[in-house]
C-alpha angles and dihedrals in degrees: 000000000000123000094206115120137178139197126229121190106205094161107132096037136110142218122319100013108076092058085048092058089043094051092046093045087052099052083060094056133077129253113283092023117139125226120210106205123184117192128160088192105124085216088060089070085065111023093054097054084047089047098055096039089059100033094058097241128123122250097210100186134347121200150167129253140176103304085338158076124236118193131186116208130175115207113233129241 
C-alpha cells in the first residue's frame, strides 16, 4: 500500500463534477493511494459512495464538516 495521498477541493462544484475530477485525480495515482475529496454538492453524499462501489475503490470514511463533506477513498489495485 502507498502512502501517498492527495487532496481534491471540489467545494463550489456541482453534480456530477466533483466525482469526474475524482475519478480523473485517481487514474493518475498509484494503487493504495488515498484521495481526500472535499464537496459541499448534496448529490455528492450520494454520487461518491456510488463512485467508489462501481469503480472498484474503497471509500474509507465519509464526514461531515462545517458547511462540507470530506471522504477518504483508496484507489484499488
Amino acid at each position: 500500500m502507498s502512502n501517498q495521498s492527495e487532496t481534491l477541493d471540489a467545494l463550489g462544484l456541482l453534480c456530477p463534477l466533483p466525482v469526474l475530477k475524482a475519478r480523473k485525480r485517481l487514474k493518475s495515482m498509484p494503487a493504495g493511494a488515498v484521495l481526500r475529496v472535499l464537496a459541499d454538492d448534496p448529490a455528492a453524499i450520494i454520487d461518491v459512495p456510488h463512485f467508489c462501489a462501481e469503480s472498484g475503490h474503497h471509500l474509507l470514511s465519509q464526514e461531515d464538516a462545517e458547511g462540507h463533506q470530506i471522504y477518504l477513498i483508496q484507489k484499488s489495485d
